[in-house]
C-alpha atoms as an extended CHARMM CRD file, in Angstrom:
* protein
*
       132  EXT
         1         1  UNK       CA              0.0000000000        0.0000000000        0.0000000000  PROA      1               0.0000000000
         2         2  UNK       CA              1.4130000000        3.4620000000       -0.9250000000  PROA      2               0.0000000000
         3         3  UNK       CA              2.0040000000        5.5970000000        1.9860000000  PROA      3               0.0000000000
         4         4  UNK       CA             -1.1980000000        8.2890000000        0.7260000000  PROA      4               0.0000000000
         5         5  UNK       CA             -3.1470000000        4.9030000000        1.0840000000  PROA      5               0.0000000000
         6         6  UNK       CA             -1.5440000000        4.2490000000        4.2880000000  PROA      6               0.0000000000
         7         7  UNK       CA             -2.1930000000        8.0830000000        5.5310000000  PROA      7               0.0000000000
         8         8  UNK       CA             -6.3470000000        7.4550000000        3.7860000000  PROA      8               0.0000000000
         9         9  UNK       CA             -7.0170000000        4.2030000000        5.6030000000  PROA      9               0.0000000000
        10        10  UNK       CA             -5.4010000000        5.6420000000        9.4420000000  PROA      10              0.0000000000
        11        11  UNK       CA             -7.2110000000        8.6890000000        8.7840000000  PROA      11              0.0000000000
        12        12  UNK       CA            -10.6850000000        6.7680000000        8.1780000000  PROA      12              0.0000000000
        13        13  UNK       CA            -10.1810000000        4.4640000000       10.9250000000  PROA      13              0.0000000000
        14        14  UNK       CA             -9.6870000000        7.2160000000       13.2710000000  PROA      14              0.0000000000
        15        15  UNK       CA            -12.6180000000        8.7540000000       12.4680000000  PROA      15              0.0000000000
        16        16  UNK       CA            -14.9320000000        5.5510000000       12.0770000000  PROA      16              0.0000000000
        17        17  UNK       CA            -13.5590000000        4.1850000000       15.7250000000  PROA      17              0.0000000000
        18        18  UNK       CA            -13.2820000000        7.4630000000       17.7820000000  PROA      18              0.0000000000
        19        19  UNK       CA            -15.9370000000        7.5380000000       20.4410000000  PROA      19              0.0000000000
        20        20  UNK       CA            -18.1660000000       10.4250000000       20.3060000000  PROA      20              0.0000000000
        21        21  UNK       CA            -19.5810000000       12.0620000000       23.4250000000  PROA      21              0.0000000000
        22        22  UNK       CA            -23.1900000000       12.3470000000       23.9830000000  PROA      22              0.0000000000
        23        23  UNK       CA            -23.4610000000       15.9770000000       24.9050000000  PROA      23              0.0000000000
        24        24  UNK       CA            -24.2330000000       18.8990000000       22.5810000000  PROA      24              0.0000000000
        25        25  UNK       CA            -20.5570000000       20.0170000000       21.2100000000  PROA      25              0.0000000000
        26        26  UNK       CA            -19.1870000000       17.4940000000       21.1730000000  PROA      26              0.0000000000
        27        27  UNK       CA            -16.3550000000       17.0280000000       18.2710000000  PROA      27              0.0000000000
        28        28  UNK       CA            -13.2840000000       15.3000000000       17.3870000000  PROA      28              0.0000000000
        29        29  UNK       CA            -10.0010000000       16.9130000000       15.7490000000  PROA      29              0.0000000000
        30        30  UNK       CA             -7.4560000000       15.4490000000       13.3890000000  PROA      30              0.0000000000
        31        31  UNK       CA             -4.2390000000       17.5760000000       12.7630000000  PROA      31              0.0000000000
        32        32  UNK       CA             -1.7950000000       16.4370000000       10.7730000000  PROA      32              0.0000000000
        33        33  UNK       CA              1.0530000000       18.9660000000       10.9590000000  PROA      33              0.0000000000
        34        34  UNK       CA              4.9050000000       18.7790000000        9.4170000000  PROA      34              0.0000000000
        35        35  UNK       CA              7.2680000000       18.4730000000       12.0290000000  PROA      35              0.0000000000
        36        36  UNK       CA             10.0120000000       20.3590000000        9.8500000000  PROA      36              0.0000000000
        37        37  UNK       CA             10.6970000000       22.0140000000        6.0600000000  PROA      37              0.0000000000
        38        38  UNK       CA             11.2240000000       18.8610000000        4.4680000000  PROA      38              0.0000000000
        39        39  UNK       CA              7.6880000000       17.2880000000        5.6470000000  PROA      39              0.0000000000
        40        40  UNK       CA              5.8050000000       20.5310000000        4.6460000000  PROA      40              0.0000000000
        41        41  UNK       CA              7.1760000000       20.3300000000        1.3460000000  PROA      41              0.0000000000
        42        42  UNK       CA              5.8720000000       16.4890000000        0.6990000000  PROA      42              0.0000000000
        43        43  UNK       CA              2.3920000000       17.1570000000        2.5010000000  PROA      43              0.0000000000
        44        44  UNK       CA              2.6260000000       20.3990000000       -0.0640000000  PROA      44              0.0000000000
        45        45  UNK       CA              3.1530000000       18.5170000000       -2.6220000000  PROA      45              0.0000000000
        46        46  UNK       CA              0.7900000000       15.8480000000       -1.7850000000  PROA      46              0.0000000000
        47        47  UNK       CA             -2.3190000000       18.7010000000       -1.4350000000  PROA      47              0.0000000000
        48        48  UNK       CA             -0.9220000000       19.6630000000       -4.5710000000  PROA      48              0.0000000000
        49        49  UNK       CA             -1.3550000000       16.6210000000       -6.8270000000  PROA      49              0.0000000000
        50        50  UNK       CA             -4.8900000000       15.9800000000       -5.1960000000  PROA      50              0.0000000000
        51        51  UNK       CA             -5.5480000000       19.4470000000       -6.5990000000  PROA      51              0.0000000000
        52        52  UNK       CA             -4.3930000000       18.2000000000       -9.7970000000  PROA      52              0.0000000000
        53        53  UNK       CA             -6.2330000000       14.7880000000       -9.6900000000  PROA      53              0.0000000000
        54        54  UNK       CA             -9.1950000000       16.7660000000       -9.1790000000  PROA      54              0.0000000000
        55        55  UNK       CA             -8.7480000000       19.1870000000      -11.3890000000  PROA      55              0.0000000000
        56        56  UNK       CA             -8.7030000000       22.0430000000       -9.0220000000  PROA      56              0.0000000000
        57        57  UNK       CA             -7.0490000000       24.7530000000      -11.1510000000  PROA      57              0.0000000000
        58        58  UNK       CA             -7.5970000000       27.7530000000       -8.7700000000  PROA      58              0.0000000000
        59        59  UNK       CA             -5.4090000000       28.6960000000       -5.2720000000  PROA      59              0.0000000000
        60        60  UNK       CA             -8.6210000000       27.7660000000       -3.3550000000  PROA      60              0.0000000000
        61        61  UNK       CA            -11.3110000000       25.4490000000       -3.9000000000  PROA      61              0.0000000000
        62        62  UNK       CA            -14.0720000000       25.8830000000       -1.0350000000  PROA      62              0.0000000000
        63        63  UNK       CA            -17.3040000000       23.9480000000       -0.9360000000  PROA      63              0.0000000000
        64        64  UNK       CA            -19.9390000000       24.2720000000        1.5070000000  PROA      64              0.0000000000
        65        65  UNK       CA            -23.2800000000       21.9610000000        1.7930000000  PROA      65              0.0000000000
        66        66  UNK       CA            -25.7750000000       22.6780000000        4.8450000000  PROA      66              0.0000000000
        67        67  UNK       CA            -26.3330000000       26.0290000000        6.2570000000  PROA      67              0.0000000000
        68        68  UNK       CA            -24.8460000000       28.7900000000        8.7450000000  PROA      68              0.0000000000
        69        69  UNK       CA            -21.5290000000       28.2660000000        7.1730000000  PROA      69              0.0000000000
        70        70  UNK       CA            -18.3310000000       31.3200000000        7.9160000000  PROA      70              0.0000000000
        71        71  UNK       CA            -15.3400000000       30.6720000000        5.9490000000  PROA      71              0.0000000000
        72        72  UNK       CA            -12.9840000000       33.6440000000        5.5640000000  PROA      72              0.0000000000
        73        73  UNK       CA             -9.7530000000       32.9770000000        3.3890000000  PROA      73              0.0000000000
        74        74  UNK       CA             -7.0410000000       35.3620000000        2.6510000000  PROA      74              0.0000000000
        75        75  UNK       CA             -3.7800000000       34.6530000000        0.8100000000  PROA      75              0.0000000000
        76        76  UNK       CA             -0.6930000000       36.2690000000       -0.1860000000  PROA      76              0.0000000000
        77        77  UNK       CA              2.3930000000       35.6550000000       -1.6780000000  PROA      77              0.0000000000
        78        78  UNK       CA              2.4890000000       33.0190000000       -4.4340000000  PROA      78              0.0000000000
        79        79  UNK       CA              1.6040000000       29.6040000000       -4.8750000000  PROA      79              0.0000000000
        80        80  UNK       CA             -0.5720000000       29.3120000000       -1.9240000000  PROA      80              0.0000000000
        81        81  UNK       CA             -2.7520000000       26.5050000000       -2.4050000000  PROA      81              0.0000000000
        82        82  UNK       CA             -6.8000000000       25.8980000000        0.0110000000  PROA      82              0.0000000000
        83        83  UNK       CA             -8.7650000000       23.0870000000       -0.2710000000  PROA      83              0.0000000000
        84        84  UNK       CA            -11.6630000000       23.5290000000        1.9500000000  PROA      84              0.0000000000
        85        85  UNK       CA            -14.8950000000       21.5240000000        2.8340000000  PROA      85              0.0000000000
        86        86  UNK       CA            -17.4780000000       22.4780000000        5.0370000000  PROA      86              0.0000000000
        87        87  UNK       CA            -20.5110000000       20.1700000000        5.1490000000  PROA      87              0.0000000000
        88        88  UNK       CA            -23.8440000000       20.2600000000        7.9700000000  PROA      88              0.0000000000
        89        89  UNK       CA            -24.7610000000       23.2010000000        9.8640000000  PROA      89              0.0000000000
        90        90  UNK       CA            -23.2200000000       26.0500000000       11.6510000000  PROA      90              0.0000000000
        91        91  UNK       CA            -19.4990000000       26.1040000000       10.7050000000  PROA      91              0.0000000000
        92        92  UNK       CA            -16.6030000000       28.9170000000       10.9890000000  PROA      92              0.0000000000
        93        93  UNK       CA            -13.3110000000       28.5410000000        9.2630000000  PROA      93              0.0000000000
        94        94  UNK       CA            -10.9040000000       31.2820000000        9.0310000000  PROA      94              0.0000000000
        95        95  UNK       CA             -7.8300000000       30.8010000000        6.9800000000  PROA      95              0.0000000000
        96        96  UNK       CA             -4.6930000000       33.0900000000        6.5680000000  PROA      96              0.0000000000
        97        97  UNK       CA             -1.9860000000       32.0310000000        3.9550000000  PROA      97              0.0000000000
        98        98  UNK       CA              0.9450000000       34.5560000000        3.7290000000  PROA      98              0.0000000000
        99        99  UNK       CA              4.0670000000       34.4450000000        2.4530000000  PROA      99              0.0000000000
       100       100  UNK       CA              4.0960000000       32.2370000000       -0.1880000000  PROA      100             0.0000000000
       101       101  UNK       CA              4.1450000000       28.5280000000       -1.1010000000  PROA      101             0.0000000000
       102       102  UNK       CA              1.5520000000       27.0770000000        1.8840000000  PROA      102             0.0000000000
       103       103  UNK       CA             -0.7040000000       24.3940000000        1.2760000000  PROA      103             0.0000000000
       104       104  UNK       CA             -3.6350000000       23.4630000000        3.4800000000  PROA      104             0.0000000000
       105       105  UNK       CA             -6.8320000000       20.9660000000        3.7090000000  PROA      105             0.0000000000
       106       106  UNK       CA            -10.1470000000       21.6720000000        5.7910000000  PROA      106             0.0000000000
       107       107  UNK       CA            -12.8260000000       19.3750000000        6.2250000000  PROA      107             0.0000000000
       108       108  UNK       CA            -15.7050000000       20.4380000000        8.5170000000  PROA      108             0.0000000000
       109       109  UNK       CA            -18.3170000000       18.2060000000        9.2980000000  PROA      109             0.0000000000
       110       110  UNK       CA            -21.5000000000       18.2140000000       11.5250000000  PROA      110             0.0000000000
       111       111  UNK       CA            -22.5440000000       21.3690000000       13.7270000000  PROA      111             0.0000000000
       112       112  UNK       CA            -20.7370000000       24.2420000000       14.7180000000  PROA      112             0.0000000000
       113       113  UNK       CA            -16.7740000000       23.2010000000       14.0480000000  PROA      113             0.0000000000
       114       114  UNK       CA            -14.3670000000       26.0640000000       14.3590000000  PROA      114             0.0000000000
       115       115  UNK       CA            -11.2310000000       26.9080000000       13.1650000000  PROA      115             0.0000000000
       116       116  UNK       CA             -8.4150000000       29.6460000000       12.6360000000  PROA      116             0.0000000000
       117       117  UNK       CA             -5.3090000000       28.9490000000       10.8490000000  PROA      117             0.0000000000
       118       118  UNK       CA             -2.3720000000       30.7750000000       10.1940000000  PROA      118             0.0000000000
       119       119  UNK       CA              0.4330000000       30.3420000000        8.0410000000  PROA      119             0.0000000000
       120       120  UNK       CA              3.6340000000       32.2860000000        7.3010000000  PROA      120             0.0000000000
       121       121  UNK       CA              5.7510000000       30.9970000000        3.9840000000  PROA      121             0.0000000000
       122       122  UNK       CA              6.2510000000       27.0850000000        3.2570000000  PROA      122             0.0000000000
       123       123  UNK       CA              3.6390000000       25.3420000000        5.6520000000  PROA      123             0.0000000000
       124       124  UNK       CA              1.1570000000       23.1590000000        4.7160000000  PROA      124             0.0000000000
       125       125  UNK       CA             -1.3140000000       21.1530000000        7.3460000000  PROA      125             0.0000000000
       126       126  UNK       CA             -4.4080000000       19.3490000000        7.1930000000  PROA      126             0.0000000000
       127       127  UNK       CA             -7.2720000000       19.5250000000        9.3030000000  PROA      127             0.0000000000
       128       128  UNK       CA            -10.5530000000       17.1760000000        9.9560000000  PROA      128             0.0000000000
       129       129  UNK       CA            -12.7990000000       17.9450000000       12.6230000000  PROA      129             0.0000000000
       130       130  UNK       CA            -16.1920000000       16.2850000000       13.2430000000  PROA      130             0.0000000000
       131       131  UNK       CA            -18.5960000000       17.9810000000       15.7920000000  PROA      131             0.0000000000
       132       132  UNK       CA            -21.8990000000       18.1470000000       16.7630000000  PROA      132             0.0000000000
């Protein structure tokens, strides 16, 4: 199994097996974050080639099903690259790329998720939170 299969099947399993608290707000966070240059170029580059798989030709590609969705999304510098999902009800994203040559994925899903991420020249991150 490649290692992007490797990364797809923890990442489901993760999300499938986590337990999920009862209460109202409840949510569960998945960060994957390079520990130095070297990994944020190849999780970079791996955003990048989904982009091109999918055809995503612009900087940012954000898609929102549901309702009550905030996403706010600046970038500057080049070759900043966004992919960003927010699906269910009630979600706020904010999202500020400067400097140049950052790459990062959101995926929102459920009720009321929230983040704000920041990046300053040559990160690149990934995000999935589930909530509701």
């Amino acid at each position: 199994m490649s290692a992007l299969g490797t990364l797809r099947a923890a990442l489901c399993a993760a999300c499938l097996t986590a337990p999920m608290g009862a209460q109202a707000g409840s949510s569960l966070s998945l960060a994957l974050s390079p520990r130095d240059a070297r990994e944020a170029q190849l999780l970079g580059a791996a955003i990048s080639v989904y982009a091109l798989h999918r055809d995503l030709r612009a900087q940012a590609d954000t898609r929102q099903r549901g309702q009550g969705h905030r996403l706010a999304l600046r970038q500057s510098g080049d070759g900043n690259r966004a992919i960003l999902r927010q699906r269910g009800a009630g979600h706020a994203l904010r999202l500020d790329q400067a400097g140049g040559g950052n790459a990062q994925v959101v995926v929102q899903i459920g009720r009321g998720a929230q983040a704000d991420i920041r990046q300053q020249g040559g990160q690149a991150g990934v995000l999935i939170q589930l909530a509701r």
